[in-house]
Structures are given as C-alpha cells and as structure tokens.
C-alpha positions in Angstrom: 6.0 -7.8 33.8 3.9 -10.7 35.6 0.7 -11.8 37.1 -2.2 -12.8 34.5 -4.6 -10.5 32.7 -8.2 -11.8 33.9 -10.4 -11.9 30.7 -13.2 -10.3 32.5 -11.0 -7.4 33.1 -10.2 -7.2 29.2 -13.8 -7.7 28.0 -14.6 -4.9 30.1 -12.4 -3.0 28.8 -12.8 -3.6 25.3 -16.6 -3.5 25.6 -16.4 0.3 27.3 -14.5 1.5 24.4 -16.4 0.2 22.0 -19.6 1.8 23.8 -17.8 5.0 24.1 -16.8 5.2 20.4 -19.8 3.8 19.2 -22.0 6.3 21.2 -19.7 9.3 19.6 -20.7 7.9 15.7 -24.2 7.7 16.9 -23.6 11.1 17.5 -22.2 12.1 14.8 -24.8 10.1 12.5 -26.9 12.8 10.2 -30.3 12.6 10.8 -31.2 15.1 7.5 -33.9 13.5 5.4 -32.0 14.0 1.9 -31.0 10.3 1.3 -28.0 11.3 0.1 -26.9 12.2 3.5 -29.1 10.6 6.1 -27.7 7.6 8.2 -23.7 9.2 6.7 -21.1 9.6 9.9 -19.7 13.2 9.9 -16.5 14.1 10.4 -15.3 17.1 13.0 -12.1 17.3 11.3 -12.5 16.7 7.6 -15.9 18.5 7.6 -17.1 15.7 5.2 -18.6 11.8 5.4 -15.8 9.5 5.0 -16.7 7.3 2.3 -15.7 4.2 4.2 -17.8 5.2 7.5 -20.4 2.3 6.4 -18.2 -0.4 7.8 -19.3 0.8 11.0 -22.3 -1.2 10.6 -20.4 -3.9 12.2 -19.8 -2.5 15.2 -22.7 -1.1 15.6 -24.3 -4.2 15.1 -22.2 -6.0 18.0 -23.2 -3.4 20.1 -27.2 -3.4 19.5 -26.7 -7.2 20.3 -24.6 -6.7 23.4 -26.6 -3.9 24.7 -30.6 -4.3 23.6 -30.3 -0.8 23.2 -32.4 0.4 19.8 -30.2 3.2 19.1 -27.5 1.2 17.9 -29.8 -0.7 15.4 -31.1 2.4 14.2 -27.4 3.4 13.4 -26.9 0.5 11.9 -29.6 0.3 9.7 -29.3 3.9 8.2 -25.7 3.5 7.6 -26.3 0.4 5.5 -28.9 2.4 3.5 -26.6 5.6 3.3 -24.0 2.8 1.5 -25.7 2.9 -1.6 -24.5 6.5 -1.7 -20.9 4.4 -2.5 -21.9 1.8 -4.2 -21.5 1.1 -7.9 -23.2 -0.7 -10.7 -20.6 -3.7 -10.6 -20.8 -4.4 -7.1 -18.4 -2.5 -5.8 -18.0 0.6 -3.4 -15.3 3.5 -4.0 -13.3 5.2 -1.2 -15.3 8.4 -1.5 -17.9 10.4 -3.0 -15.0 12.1 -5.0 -12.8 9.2 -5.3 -13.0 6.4 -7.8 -10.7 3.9 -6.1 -12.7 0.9 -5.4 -10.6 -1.6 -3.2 -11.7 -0.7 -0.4 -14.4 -3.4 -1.3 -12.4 -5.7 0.7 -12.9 -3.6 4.1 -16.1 -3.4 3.5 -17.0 -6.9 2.5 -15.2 -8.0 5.4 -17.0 -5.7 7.7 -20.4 -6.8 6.5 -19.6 -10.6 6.4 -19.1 -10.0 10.3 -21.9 -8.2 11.0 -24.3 -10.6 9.0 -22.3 -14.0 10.5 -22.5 -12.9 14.0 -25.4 -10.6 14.2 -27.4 -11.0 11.4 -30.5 -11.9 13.6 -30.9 -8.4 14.4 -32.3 -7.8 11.1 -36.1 -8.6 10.0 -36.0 -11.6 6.5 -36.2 -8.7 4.0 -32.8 -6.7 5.6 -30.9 -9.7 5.7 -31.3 -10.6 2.6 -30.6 -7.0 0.9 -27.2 -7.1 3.0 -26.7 -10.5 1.5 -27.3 -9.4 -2.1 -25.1 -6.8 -1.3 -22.3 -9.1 0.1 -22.2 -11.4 -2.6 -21.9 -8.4 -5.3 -18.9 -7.2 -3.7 -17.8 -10.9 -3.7 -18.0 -10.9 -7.1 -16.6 -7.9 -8.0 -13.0 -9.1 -5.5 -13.1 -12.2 -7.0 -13.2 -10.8 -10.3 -10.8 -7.6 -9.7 -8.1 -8.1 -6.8 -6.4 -11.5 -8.0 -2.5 -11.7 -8.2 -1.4 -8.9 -10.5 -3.6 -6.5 -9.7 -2.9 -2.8 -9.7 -3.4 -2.6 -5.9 -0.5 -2.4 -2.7 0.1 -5.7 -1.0 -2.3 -5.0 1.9 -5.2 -5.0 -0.8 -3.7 -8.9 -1.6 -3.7 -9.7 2.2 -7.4 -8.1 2.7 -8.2 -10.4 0.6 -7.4 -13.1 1.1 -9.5 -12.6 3.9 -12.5 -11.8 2.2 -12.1 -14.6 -0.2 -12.0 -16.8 2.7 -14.6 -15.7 4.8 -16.9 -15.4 1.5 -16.6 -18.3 0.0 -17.2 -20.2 3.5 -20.3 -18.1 4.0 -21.4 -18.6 0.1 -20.1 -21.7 -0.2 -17.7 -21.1 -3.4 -15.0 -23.0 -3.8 -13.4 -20.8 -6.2 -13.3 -17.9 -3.5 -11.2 -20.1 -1.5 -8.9 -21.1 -3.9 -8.5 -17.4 -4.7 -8.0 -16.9 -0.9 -5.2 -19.8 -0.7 -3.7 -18.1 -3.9 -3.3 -14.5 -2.4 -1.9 -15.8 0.7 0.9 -17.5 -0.4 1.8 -14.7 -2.7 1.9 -12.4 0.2 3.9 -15.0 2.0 6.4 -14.9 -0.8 7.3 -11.3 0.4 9.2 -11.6 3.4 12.3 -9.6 3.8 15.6 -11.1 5.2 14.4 -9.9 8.6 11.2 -11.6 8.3 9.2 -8.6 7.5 6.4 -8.4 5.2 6.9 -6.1 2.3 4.8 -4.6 -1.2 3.5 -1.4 0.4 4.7 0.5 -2.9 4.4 -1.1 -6.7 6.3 -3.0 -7.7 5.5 -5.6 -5.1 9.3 -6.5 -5.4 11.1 -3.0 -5.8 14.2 -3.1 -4.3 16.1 0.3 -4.3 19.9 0.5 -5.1 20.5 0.3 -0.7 18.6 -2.7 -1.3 15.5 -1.2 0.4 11.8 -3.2 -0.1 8.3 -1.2 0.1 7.4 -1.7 3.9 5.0 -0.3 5.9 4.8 -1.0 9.9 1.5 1.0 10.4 -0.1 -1.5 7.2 1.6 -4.2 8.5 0.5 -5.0 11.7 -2.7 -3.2 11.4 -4.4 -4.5 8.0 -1.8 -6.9 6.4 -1.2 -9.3 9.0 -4.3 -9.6 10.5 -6.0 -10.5 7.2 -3.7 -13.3 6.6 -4.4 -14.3 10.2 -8.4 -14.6 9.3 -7.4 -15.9 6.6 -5.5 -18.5 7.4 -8.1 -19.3 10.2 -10.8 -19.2 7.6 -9.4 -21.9 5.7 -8.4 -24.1 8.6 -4.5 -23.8 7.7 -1.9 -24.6 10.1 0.6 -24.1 8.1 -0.6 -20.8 7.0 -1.2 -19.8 10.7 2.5 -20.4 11.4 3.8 -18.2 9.0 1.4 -15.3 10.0 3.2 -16.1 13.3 6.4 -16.0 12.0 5.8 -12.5 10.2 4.3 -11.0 13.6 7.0 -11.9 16.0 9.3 -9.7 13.4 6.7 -7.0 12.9 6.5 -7.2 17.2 10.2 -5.6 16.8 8.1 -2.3 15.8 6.1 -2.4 18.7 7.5 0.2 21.7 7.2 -0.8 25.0 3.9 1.8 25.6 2.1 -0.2 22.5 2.9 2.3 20.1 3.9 1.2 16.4 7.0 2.7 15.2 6.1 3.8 12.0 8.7 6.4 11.7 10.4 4.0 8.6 7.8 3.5 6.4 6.3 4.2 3.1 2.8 5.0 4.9 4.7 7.2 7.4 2.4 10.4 6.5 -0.3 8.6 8.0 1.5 7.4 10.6 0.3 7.5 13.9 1.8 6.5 17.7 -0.9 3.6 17.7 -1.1 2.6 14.4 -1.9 4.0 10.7 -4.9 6.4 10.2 -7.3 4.1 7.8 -6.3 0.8 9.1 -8.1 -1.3 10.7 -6.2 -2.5 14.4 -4.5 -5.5 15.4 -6.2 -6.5 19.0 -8.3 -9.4 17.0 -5.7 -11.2 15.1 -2.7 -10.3 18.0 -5.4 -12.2 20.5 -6.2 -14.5 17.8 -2.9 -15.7 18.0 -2.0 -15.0 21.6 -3.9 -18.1 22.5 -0.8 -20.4 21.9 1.9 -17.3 22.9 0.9 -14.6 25.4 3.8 -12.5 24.0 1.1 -11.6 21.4 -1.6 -11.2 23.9 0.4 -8.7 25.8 1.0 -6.8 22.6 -3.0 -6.5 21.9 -3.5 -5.3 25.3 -0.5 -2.8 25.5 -1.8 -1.4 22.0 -5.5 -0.8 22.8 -4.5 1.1 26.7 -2.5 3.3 24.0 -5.9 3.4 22.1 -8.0 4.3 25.2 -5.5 7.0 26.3 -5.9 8.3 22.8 -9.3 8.7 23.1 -11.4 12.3 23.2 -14.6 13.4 22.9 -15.3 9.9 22.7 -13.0 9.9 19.2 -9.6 8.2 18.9 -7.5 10.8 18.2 -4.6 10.5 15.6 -2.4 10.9 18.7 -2.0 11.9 22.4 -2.0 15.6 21.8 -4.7 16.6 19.6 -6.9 18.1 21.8 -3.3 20.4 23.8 -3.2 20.9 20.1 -6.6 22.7 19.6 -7.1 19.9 16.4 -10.2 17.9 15.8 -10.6 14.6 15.3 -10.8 12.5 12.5 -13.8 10.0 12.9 -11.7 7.8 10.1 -9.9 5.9 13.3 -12.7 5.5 15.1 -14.9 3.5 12.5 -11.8 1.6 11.6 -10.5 0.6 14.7 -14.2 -0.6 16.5 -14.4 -3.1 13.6 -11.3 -5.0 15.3 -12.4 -4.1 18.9 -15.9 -6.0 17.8 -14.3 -8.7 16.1 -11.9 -9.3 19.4 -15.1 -9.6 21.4 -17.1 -11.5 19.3 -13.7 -14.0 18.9 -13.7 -14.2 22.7 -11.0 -13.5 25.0 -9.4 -15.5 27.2 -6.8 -14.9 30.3 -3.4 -14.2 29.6 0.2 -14.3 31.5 1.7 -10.9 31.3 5.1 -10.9 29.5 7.7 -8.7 28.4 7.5 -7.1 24.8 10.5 -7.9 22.5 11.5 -4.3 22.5 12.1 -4.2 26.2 15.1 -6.6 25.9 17.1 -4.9 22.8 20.5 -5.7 21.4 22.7 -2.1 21.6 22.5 -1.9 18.2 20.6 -3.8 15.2 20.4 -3.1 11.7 17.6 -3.7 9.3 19.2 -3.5 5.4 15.7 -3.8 3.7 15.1 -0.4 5.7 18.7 0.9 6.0 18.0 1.5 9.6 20.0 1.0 13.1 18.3 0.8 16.1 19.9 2.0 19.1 19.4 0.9 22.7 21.0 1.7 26.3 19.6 2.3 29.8 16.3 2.3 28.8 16.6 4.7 25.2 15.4 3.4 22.0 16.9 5.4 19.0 16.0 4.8 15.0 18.1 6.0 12.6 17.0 5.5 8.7 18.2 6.2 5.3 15.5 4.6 4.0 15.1 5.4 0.2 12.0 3.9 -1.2 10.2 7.0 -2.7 6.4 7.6 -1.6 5.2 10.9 -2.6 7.1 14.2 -1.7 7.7 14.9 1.7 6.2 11.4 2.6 8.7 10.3 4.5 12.1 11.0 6.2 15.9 9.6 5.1 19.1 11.2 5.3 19.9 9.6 8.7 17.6 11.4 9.9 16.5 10.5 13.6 13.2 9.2 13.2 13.3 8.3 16.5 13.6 8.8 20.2 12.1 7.1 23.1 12.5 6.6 26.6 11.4 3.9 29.0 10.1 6.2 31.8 8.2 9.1 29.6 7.5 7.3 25.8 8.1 9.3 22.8 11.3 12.2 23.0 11.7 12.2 19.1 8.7 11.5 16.3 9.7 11.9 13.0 6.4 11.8 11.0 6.4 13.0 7.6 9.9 15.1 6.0 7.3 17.5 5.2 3.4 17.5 6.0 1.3 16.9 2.8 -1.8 15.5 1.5 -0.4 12.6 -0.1 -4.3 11.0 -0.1 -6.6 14.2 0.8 -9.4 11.8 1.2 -7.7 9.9 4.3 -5.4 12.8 5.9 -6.5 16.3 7.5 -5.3 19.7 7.2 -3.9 21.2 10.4 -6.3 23.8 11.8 -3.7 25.8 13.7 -1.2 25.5 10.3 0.8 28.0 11.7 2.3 25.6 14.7 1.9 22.6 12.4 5.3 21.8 11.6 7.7 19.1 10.6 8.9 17.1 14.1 11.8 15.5 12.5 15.4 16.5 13.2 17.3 17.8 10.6 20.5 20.0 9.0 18.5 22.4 7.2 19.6 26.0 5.2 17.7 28.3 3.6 19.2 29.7 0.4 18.5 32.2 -2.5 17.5 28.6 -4.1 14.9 27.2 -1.4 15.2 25.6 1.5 17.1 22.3 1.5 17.9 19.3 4.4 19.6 16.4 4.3 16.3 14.5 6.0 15.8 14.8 1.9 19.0 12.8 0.5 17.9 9.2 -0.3 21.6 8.5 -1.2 23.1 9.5 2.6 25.1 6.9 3.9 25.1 5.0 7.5 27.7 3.3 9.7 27.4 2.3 12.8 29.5 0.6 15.9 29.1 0.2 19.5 32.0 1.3 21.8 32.5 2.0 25.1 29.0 1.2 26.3 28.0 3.4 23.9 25.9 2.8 20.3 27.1 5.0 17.4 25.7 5.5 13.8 27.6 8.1 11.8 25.7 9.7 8.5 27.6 11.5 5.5 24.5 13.0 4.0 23.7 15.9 1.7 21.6 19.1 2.3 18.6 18.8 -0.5 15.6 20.1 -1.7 12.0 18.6 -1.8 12.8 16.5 -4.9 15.6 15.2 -3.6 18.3 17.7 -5.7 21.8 18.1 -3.8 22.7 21.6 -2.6 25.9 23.0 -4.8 28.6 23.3 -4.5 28.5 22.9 -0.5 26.3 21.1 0.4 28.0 18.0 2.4 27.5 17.4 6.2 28.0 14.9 8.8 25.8 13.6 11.8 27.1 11.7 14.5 24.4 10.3 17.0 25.7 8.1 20.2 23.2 7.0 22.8 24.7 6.3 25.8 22.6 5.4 29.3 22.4 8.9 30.2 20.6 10.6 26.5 21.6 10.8 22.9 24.3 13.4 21.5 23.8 14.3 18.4 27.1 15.7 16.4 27.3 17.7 13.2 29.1 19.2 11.1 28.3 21.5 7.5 30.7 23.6 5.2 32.2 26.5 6.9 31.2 28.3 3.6 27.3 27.2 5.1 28.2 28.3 8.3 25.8 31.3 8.8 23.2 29.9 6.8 22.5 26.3 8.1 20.6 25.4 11.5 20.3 22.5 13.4 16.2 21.9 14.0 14.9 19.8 16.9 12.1 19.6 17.7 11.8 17.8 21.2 8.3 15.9 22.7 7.6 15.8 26.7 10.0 17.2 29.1 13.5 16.1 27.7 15.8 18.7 28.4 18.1 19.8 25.5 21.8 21.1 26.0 24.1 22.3 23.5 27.6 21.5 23.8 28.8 23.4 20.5 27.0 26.0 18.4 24.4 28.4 19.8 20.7 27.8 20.7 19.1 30.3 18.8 15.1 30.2 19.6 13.1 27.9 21.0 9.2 27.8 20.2 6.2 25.7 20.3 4.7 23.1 17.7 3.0 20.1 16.7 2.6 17.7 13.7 -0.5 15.6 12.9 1.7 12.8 12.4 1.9 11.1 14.5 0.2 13.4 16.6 2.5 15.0 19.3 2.8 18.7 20.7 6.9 19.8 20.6 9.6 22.0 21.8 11.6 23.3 18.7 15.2 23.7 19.7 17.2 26.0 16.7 20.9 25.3 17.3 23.4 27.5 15.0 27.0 25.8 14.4 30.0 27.6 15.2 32.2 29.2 12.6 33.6 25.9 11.2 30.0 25.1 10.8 30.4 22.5 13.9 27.5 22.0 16.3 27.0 19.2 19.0 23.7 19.0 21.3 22.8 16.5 23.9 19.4 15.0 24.6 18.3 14.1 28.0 16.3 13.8 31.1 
C-alpha cells in the first residue's frame, strides 16, 4: 500500500454517503399528522420507529448546512419534535417506545451537542433554545445517573465521558468535567494484558475461570473508544489522548485487511456485523481524529467506511454485504448511527493521508489472546480465529468450543463468519427477525448430533480446551471439546470429540473425531461464504444447501460431512 489519500477525494466521498443515507431517512421520515408519529424514521425491516432514530438530527443538520437544501431542515426539525415521543419527566430519553432503558441519553446528548455546536444557526432564537433546554436536562439526568458504579456496560462509562466533556464545555460546568475526567480513567483502568479494552458484561472486572474478561470488538472500536477519544480531546488531555492511542493500535489487531471488524469473539457478537456492531455509532471520526499524528489510523477509517459504502442498498447500510442476495430488509438502526460519525468526520475536517499497511496484513503464524482464549492463525495470505471464549451473554449469543469463528482470505474476504451459536433476539428492540427464517441459519462450524435428548454441539462447551503450535510452515490449534446443548449441559455418556485445524498456504484442514458409539448420529456442519471450494478427505459429504445468517450478514454454502465408522472425519478448505 502507498501513494497519499488526497482529502478532497475523501471529503467527497464521505459527503456522498452521507447525502445518500440521509436522502433514504428523508424518505423514510412519516409525514402522518398524529404527533405521535410525524417527523419518526421508519424502519423497512423492524416495521417500527427506532426509538433512537432522533439522533439523526445531527446529520441531518450537517447536511441542510452543507447543501442549502430545505428538505433536510425540515427532517431535522420534525425529528426533534417527534423526540418528545422518548422523552421522560427527568430529562431523560428511553431506547424505545416499549423499552424503559434510558442510557442511551448519552447518544443522544452527544448527538444534539453536535448539531447545536456546529449548526445550531440553522435554527430560528426560539428552536435553539428548546434544543438547549433539552440538552441541558439530559445533562443533568448523566450527570446525576451514569457515574462510576452505575448499573450500565462500560461503553455507557466511555459515552460518557464524552458527554460530560463536551457538556460541561458547552454549559460551562465544572462538575461535568470532573465527572468526565472520572469516567475516563476508570475505563482506562480496564485494559487487558493485550491492551484491549474490556467491561462489555457486569461485572466490569469478571474474569471467568480461562481467565477470560467481558470484551466486545464491535463496542470497542465503534462507541468505546471513540468516546474516550472526544473525550480526551474535549478536555485538552494529552495524556489521555495517548492512552486512547494505545488501546486503538491493539483493538487495530481486529481490523481485517477489507476494513471489516472481527467481531466473531465477543460478548456483542449477535449484533455483530462485517463492518462494525448494529447500534454503534462508527469509528471514521475518532480513527481520523487520531490519524493526524499516525496514518496507520487514517488508513483504518478509510478502509472501514469503502466497506460501509459497499454495504450500502437502497440508500441503507445494510447489516452486511448480502442482504439484499438474501431477499432481507434493512434495518435503518445503522444508517442513523453511523451518519452521526460520518458528520462529525466532516465537520472535524480531513486532511491527506500516506497510505499504509493495516497491522493485520503483516501477522505472526500464530498469536494467542488469554483474555479471549483465542489463536489467530495466519499463512499465505489466510487469517484463521479460533475461540473458546467463555464469558456467558445470553443463550446462543455467541460461539466457543474451539469453534472456528473465523476464516478469511486475502484475495476474496470473508470464507468463515461465525456470528451467533444460535440466532436469537438477545435485545428485540435492536436486532431483526429473518424474513426468509427458513434459510436463516447458524454460519458457524460445528460437531453437532441430534439425539432423542435435543440437539447438542460442542460450539456450546464453555469448558473446551485449546492448544496450539506451529510446525512445518504450518499453524496448528487442537480442541478437546464436548458435544452440548443450548445451556451449555455435556452430552452423556459420549459426548467427547476432537478438532484439529492447520492452516497452511494452500487452505485450512479441519480434523475431527467423535465416539464411534456417535458415529451415525453426529455431522460435521460448514457452512462456507464466496467461492471456496470444500473437499473432504475422510467421512462423506452428505448435502450441500443454501443459507444465510443476519449476523454478520453473509449468504453460505452448507457443506454436511458424515464421519466414517470410527466417527473420524477430515475436510479441507480452499481456493
């Protein structure tokens, strides 16, 4: 990678997707006259308004300013009055019409702090000053709730700490900012040994008997980080700056070489995506933020948002690339999200950039995370994740077992995408239920058999145990896992099997074996993204048939392999 980025070119290209998503919620925008539901965004997908679609004044906002075009104030405008639909009697706003959770004041506050700060002239005396009165309740109401030992995930800390920041410079309360400075360091005080960021579960500090911590990519590099980054802006702190510098160039270890996260270890992994996390917010401001000093992050912001343009349907960002193959709507929860940190990357400024390698395009053969029990694999262009991750998040939420959560390749991105163990609405407000649920299926690889008892995998077994060596140009992780059920029971009295996976320069051969007492009953599932080919070495292929997942969003090719009478199977995965 070389040559230099112009920042023409990337304000252009910002500033079209912005229009284009933008345009799409103007669209969507319901012009009924009951004020209950005039100026609310609808969603295609969800078939509801997204209690959170108000942030979208921001954006909105930016774009009224950049283009002169009413129809973007008009947006604006309604959507600020439709809030009030959220709102409650203390200042704050909830999630959703049917939800009671009311952190997502900090989004929100944030959101309408930058729309006020950088384009509050839009608005006639009397607006601006109902959108201040409104600010400064939902000041009150963070300042007052979401301190340090609040009931809330550590993203919810990091927001705002942000908030605190940006209000109390814009009210001119030096109590906000202390609270800011407080938050902050406690979320610095969370650092894993490998420099990752972690509380995305409660509490704060579990630590599971692998010694795994509550981390979350998607949150991470999406909402976490980037609020420390304001924040740390906000209140003019170098030394604050440098450790959200720190915690980034780890998290950039997550980033694939196409700009998708790798969210398939994770305690959000249900709403994974291959860009991000469904209901978080981006990370092209605060990666551009602080790019300015290393372009390694600048390259990382531009990588991520061409995946956020190729993404992009019906003028929608789409939870992944093949929604629309898929026959699936779109969720207009990205869209609103995501143009808040498009608008605030433009109204930052760009700048040009030197065009650099990412991190992950210059991998060790193997590396191991222990506050994720996870190897990464690497050879001839193949990036491999294996996890036995066992911090618990909801049933089915996400995968373990040594499962392969995934495969990539240099030359044609994702070949493996675990997504969820099994698909569930883990927060019905923020996820959507397939439309085709018939093809909707789990895309994670897996030992699974089907008994008088249920159905049982070992992608299920939080106690499955990992080794891993490289040899002979090759990287190895063996798993001893057991097949279980949805809440995590073992299967008795058979019920042990064995993986092998070795990645070598020409694919990934994945070995198993199960009890020749489970011979007839077990399968080996893989389901396989793109054009990969798949060749089985021992066992039998016994179908082969369509499907997709909505997270993180890919169509598949699901290869059933059955082992051999001493229950032994081996398949290879290449090119």
């Amino acid at each position: 990678m070389s040559g230099v980025l112009q920042a023409p070119t990337l304000e252009r290209a910002f500033f079209d997707l912005l229009r284009e998503w933008c345009g799409a919620l103007c669209e969507l925008q319901i012009k009924l006259p009951d004020d209950a539901l005039r100026g609310g965004i609808l969603c295609p997908a969800c078939k509801t308004i997204h209690g959170r679609c108000h942030e979208a004044v921001y954006p909105l906002l930016y774009m009224a300013d950049r283009t002169g075009d009413e129809k973007y104030l008009t947006a604006a405008r309604e959507l600020f009055a439709w809030g009030d639909n959220m709102l409650c009697g203390d200042g704050a706003v909830r999630n959703d019409a049917k939800s009671d959770w009311k952190g997502v004041t900090v989004f929100a506050a944030v959101a309408l702090h930058d729309a006020l700060s950088f384009h509050g002239g839009l608005l006639d005396a009397q607006e601006r000053l109902r959108w201040r009165e409104r600010l400064a309740g939902m000041g009150e109401w963070l300042y007052r709730n979401i301190r340090v030992g609040a009931s809330a995930y550590i993203n919810y800390y990091a927001a705002n700490a942000c908030a605190m920041a940006l209000l109390g410079k814009y009210f001119d309360r030096a109590e906000y900012l202390t609270a800011a400075r407080d938050l902050a360091e406690y979320c610095f005080e969370h650092e894993s040994e490998n420099g990752l960021l972690y509380g995305e579960g409660r509490p704060h500090d579990l630590q599971t008997a692998k010694g795994c911590r509550a981390i979350d990519t998607g949150y991470n590099a999406e909402e976490s980080l980037p609020s420390l980054v304001r924040c740390a802006e906000a209140l003019g702190d170098t030394a604050a700056l440098e450790r959200c510098r720190r915690l980034y160039r780890a998290q950039l270890a997550w980033m694939l070489p196409d700009g998708a996260w790798d969210n398939s270890v994770g305690t959000r992994a249900f709403k994974w995506t291959c860009w991000g996390s469904r209901t978080a917010d981006g990370c092209q401001d605060a990666l551009l933020r602080l790019g300015r000093g290393e372009p390694v992050f600048s390259e990382a912001a531009w990588r991520n948002f061409e995946l956020l343009r190729r993404c992009t349907a019906h003028g929608l960002l789409a939870g992944g690339p093949d929604y629309d193959a898929a026959g699936e709507p779109i969720c207009v929860h990205h869209t609103f999200c995501h143009a808040k940190a498009l608008a605030a990357a433009l109204d930052a400024g760009v700048y040009d950039f030197d065009r650099t390698p990412l991190p992950a395009e210059d991998l060790p053969p193997l590396r191991y995370w222990r506050e994720l029990d996870t190897c990464r694999l690497s050879c001839g262009g193949w990036i491999a994740d294996v996890t036995g991750f066992d911090v618990r998040r909801g049933r089915g939420g996400h995968v373990s077992g040594g499962a392969l959560s995934l495969l990539w390749h240099s030359s044609c991105g994702a070949v493996v995408a675990a997504g969820m163990a099994a698909y569930s609405l883990l927060e019905p407000h923020n996820q959507q239920l397939p439309q085709n649920a018939a093809a909707h299926r789990s895309p994670c690889p897996r030992i699974e058999a089907k008994t008088d008892g249920g159905t049982y995998a070992q992608i299920h077994d939080f106690s499955a145990e990992l080794d891993s060596e490289t040899r002979d140009g090759a990287s190895v992780v063996r798993v001893r896992a057991n097949l279980c059920n949805m809440e995590n029971e073992p299967l008795q009295p058979d019920g042990g099997c064995t993986l092998t996976d070795t990645l070598r320069e020409d694919g990934l051969t994945v070995e198993g074996s199960v009890s020749p007492a489970l011979a007839r009953q077990a399968r080996l599932i893989l389901p396989v993204i793109g054009k990969a080919t798949v060749s089985v070495r021992r066992g039998v292929t016994a179908t082969i048939q369509p499907g997709f997942c909505l997270t993180p969003g890919f169509c598949f090719l699901e290869y059933t392999v059955s082992p051999d009478g001493d229950g032994c199977f081996a398949v290879r995965i290449g090119l």
